[in-house]
N, C-alpha and C positions, 0 to 999 in steps of 0.2 A: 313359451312356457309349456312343457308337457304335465300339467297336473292335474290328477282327476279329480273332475268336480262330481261326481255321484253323492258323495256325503255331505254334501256341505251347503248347510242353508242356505234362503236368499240372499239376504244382507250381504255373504261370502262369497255369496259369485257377484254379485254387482260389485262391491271391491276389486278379486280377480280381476274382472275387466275392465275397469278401471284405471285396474294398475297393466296392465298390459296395451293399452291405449297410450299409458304416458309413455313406456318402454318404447313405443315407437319414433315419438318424438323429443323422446328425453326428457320430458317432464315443461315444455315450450306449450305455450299456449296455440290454438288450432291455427290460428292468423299467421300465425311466425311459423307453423308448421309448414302449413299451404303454402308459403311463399317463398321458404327452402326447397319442397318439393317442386316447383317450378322452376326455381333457378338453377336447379343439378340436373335438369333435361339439355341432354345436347338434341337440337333438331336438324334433321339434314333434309334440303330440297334441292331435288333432282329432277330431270327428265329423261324420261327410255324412250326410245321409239318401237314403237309397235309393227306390227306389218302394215301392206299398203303406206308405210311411211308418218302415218299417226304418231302426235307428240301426246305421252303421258304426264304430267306432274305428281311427282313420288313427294311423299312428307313423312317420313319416317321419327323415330325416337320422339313421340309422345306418351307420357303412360297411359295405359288405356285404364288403370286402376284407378286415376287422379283426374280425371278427363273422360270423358263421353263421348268417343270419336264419330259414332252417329251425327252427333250435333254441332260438334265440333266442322266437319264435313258440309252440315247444312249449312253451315255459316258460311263459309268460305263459297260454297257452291253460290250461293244467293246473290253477293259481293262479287264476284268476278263473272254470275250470268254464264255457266258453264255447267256439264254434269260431271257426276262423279261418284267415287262411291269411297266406306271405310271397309276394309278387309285386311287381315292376315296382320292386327297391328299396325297399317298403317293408310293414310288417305291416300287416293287416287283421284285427279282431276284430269277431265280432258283438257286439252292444249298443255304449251309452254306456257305457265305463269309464276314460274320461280320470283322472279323479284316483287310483285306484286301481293305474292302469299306472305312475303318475309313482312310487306310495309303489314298487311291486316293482323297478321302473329304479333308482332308487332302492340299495334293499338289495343289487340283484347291480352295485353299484362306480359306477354314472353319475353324476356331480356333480348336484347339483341344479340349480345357480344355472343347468346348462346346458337343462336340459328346463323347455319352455315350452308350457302347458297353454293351447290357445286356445279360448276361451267361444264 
């Protein structure tokens, strides 16, 4: 919504935003919002190899706007006992642990049929 709010009393911009709040989810309450936003993430996990022949674990397509991939990162790192870090959009864990990330994605609410384990 480009509109300028300069003129326009409280009452009017807490409406504004309001209404621009619903416009994102169409007027769906937060719960049904949240859990559309989740179901429309495709996630892809991958492994690169690094030099000296290190395996990386890539996790790409998370949003970072809906998700906190600091923490998201800490989870996962904790759970598979490994480091790692979140950058550029997306997690980095040391070793191969593609199918392992998919079971924890998994149990903390990400649909399955949406994470897609590439060989």
């Amino acid at each position: 919504m480009n509109v300028a709010v300069y003129g326009l009393g409280r009452l009017q911009r807490v409406v504004l935003k309001a209404m621009s709040d619903l416009s994102m989810c169409g007027g769906l309450p937060p719960e049904i919002c949240e859990q559309l936003s989740v179901e429309e993430q495709i996630i892809k996990i991958r492994v690169e190899r690094r030099k000296f022949g290190r395996e990386v674990t890539i996790i790409e397509g998370i949003n970072e706007k809906e998700f906190d991939l600091k923490k998201l990162a800490s989870k996962l790192k904790s759970k598979l006992a490994t480091g790692g870090t979140a950058k550029n959009g997306r997690i980095e864990l040391q070793g191969d642990h593609r199918h392992r990330v998919k079971k924890i994605l998994v149990e903390l609410g990400f649909p399955e049929e949406n994470i897609t384990v590439i060989e």
